[in-house]
C-alpha positions in Angstrom: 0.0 0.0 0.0 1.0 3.4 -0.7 1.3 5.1 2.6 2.0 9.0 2.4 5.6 9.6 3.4 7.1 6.2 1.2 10.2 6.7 -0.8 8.7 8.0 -4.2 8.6 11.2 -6.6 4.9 13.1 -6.8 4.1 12.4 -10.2 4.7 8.4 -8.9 2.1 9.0 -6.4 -0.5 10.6 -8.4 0.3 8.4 -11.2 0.2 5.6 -8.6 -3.3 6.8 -7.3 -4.7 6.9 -10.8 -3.7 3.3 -11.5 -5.4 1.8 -7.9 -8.6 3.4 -8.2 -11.0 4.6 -11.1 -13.6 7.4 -9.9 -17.6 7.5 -9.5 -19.6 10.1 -10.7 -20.9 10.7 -7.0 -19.9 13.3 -4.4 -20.2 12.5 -1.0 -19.6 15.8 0.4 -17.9 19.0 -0.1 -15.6 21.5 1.8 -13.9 24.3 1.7 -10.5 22.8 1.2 -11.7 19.1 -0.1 -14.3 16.9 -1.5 -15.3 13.3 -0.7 -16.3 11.2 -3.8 -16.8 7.4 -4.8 -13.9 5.8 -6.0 -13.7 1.9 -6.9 -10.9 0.1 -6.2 -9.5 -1.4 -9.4 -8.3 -4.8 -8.3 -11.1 -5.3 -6.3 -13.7 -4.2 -7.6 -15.2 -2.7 -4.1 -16.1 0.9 -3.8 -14.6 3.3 -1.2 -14.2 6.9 0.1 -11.6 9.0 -0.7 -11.1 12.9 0.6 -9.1 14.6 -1.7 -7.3 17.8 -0.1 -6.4 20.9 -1.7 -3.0 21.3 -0.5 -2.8 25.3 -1.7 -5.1 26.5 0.8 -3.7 25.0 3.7 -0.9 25.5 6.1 2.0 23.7 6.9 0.5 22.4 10.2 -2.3 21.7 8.5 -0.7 19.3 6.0 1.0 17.7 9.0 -1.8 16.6 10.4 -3.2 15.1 7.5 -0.3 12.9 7.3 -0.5 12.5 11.0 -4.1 11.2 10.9 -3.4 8.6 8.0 -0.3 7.3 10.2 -2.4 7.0 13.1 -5.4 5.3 11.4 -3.1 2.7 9.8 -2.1 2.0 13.2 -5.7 1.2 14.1 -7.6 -2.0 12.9 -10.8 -2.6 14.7 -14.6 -3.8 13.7 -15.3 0.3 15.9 -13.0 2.5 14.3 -13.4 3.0 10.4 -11.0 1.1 7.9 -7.7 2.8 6.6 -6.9 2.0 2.9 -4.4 4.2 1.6 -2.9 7.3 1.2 -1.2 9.5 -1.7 0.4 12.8 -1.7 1.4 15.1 -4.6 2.7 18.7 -5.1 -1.7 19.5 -5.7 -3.8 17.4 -3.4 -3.6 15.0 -0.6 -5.5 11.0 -1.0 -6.8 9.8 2.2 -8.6 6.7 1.0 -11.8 4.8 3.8 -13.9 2.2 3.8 -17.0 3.7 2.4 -19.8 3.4 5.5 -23.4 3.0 4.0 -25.3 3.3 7.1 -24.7 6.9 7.1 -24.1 9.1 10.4 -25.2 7.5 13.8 -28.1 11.0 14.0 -29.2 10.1 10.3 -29.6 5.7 11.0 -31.7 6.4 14.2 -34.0 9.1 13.3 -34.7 7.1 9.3 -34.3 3.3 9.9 -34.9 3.3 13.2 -37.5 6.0 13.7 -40.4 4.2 14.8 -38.5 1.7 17.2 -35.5 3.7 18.7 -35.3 3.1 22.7 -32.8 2.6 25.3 -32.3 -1.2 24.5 -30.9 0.1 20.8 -28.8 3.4 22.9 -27.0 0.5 24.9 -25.8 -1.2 21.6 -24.6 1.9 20.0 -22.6 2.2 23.1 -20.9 -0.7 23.8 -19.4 0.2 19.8 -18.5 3.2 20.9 -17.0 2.6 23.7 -15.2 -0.9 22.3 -13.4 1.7 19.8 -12.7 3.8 22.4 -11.2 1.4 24.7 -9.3 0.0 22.0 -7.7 3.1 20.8 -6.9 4.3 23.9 -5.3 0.7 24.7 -2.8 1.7 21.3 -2.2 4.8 23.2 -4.6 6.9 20.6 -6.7 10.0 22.0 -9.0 11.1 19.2 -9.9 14.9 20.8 -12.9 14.8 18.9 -15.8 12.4 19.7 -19.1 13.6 18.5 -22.4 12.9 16.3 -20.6 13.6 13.5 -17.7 11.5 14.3 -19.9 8.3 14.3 -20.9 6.7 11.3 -22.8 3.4 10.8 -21.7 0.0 8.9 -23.2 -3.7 8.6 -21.8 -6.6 10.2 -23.5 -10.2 9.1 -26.8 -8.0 9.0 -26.4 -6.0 12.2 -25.8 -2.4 12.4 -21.7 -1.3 13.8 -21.5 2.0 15.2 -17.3 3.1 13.9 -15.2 6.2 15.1 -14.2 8.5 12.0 -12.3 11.3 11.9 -8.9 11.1 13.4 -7.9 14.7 12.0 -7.0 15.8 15.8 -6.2 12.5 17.5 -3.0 12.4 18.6 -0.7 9.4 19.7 1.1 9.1 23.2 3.1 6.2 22.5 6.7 7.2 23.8 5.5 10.5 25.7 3.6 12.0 28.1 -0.1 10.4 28.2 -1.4 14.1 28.8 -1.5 16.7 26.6 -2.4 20.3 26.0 -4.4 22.2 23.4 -7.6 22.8 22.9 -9.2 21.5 19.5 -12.2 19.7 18.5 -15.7 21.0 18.7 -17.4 23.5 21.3 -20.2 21.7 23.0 -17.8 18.2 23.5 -15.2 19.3 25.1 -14.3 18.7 28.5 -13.6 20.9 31.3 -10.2 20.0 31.2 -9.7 20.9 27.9 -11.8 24.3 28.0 -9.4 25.2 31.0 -6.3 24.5 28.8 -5.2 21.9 31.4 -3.1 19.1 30.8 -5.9 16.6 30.2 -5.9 12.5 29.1 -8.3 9.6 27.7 -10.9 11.0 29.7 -11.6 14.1 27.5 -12.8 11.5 24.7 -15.3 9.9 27.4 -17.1 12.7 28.2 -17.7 13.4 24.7 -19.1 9.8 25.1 -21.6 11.3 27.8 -22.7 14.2 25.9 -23.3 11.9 22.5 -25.4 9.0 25.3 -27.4 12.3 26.5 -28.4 13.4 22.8 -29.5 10.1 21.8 -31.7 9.4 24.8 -32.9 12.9 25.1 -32.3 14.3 21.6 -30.8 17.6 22.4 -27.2 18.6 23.9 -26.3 19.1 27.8 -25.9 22.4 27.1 -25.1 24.9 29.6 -26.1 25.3 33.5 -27.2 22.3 35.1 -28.0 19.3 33.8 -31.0 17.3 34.3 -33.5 15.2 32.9 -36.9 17.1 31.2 -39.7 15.5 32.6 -41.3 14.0 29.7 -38.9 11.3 29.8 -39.3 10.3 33.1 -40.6 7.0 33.1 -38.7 6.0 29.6 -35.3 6.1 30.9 -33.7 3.6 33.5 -31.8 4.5 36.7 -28.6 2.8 35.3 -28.5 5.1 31.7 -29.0 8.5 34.6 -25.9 6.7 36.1 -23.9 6.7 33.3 -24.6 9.9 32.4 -23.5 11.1 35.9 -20.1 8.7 35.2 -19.4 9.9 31.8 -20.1 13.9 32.2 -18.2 14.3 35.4 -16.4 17.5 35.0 -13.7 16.4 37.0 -11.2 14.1 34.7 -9.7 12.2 37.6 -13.5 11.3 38.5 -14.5 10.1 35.3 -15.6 7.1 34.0 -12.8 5.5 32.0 -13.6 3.1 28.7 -13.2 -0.5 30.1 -15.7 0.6 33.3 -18.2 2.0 31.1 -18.2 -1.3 29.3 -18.9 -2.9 32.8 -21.4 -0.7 34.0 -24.8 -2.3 34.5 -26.3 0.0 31.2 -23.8 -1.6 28.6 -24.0 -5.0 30.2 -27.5 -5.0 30.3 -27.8 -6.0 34.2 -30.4 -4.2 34.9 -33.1 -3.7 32.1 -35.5 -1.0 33.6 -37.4 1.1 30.5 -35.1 -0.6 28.3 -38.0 -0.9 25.2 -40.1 2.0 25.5 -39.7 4.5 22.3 -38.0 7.4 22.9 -40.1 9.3 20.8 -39.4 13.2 21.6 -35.9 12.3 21.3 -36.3 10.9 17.6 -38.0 14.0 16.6 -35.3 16.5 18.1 -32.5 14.1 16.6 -34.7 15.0 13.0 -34.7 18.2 13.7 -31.0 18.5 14.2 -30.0 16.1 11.2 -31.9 18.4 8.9 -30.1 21.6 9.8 -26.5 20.3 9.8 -24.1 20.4 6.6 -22.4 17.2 7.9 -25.7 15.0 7.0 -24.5 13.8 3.6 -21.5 13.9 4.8 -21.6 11.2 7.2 -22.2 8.5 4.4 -18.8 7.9 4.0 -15.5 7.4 6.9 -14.1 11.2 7.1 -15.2 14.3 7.5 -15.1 16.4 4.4 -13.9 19.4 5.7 -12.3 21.4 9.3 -14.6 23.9 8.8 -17.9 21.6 9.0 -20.2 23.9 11.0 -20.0 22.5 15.1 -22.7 21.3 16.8 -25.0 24.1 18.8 -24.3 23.9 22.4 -22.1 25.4 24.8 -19.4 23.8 26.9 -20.5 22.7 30.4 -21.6 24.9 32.9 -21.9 25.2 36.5 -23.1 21.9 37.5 -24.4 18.6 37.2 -27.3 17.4 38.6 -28.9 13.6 37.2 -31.8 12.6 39.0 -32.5 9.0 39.1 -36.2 8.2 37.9 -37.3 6.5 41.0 -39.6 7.9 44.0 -36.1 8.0 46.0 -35.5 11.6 44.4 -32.0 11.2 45.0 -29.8 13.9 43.0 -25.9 13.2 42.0 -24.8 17.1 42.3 -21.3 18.4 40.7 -19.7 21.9 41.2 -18.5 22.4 37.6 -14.1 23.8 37.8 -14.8 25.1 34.0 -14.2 28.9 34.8 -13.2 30.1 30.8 -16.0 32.0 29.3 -17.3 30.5 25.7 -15.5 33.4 24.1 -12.3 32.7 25.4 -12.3 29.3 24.0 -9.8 28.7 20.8 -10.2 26.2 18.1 -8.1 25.1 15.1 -11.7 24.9 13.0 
């Protein structure tokens, strides 16, 4: 395979490029630095994504992370994270070549093919996926700085549905030094405190990303800011263990937090406890439509990457001051957290 950075000239590559795969009339999605089409892979036969990158318009750094995310994804070879293929580089454009995903985005899958029987019992599946690529990739010392709706896409498996990561644009890899890091990237709304506060931060910052995408698909809009609780209409359709999750994954304190591997323990991903497991979540289906609609990522999301940094973010503003989860039993008892995010929203810096 041709990986970007291998001992050839730049008319090899292209040439090289031109010779592996043979392009489809279809665009999957367009930015303002790159476009996402159909390509077919010549010796195969099967069909595939590719994001083609106009290297004029971007910066050094920004180049460097393009060949930083390819290196890092051919690291990474899991049924939860979406399949490398290849990479080409010339003096013009940049080749990141995917598995093409043809369930769509996560958003898009729940609120068309499983609109009329989305409920918790489906929320738990999509998280164990998530989480199983998490824990993997942060097992090959991996971060990816970026979990969010957009960032999970949907493939079939021997006729079930696999929920993979995408997007590895930010990740970064620890192997070899420090497992904390600095900078804040990725998308307002998912970040974590840690992050916000331009703290050294870990793993962690990727699981509560993990709790604000389990909040939106149970109750179909984002945390958002102030405290955060459940709306009353969905008392009654969502169990005591999802609320305790929540509580696990959107701890603002990273030390606190839920890692991967106990996530996939807790009684909502192992399906202990089963409580409103099949009841349709029905306000959250509609809000989920309502959001899929208005973003530019919804085509998008048919294929392994993202087309573009400048994709428009998710509406929703970091954490506020606290967390409060009530459990949906008569018990009333309230899991209360003083939020350390002091940053206002317009202090907050982002490559995008």
């Amino acid at each position: 395979m041709a990986i970007c950075g291998t001992s050839r000239s730049h008319d090899e590559a292209a040439l090289e490029f031109a010779d592996c795969y043979h392009k489809e009339s279809e665009v999957l999605g367009l930015g303002s630095f790159s476009v996402v089409k159909i390509f077919t892979e010549k010796s195969s036969g099967n069909e595939c994504a590719v994001k083609i990158v106009k290297k004029a318009y971007l910066k050094p750094d920004e180049i460097r992370l393009l060949e930083q995310e390819s290196n890092i994804l051919s690291k990474l070879k899991h049924r939860n994270v979406v399949k490398f293929k290849d990479s080409f580089s010339n003096p013009q454009f940049y080749y990141l070549v995917m598995e093409l995903l043809t369930g769509g985005g996560l958003y898009q899958y729940v609120t068309t093919k499983k609109r009329t029987s989305h409920c918790e019992e489906n929320v738990v599946w999509y998280m164990r996926d998530i989480l199983n690529g998490l824990h993997y990739c942060h097992g090959m010392n991996i971060i990816h700085r970026d979990l969010k709706p957009m960032n999970l896409c949907v493939a079939f498996d021997l006729g079930r549905e696999v929920v993979k990561l995408i997007d590895f644009g930010v990740a970064v890899d620890t192997k070899g030094r420090s497992r904390y890091r600095h900078g804040i990237v990725g998308t307002l709304g998912y970040r974590a405190p840690e992050m916000i506060n331009d703290e050294k931060y870990g793993t962690a910052v990727d699981l509560y990303g993990c709790g604000c995408v389990l909040y939106n698909l149970l109750i179909g809009c984002h945390p958002g800011s102030g405290e955060i609780s459940l709306p009353s209409p969905h008392r009654g359709l969502i169990s005591n263990p999802a609320v305790d999750l929540l509580a696990k994954l959107l701890n603002p304190y990273q030390d606190k937090r839920i890692t991967a591997a106990q996530a996939l323990n807790h009684s909502f991903c192992s399906l202990r406890e089963r409580g409103a497991l099949n009841k349709h979540l029905d306000i959250a289906v509609e809000r989920l439509t309502e959001f899929t609609q208005k973003k530019m990522w919804k085509t998008a999301a048919a294929v392994g990457v993202i087309t573009s940094v400048a994709m428009a973010p998710i509406v929703g503003a970091a954490m506020g001051t606290s967390l409060r989860l009530e459990p949906l039993s008569s018990s009333k008892k309230t899991v209360t957290f003083s939020n350390p995010t002091t940053r206002k929203s317009s202090d907050v810096r982002s490559r995008y």
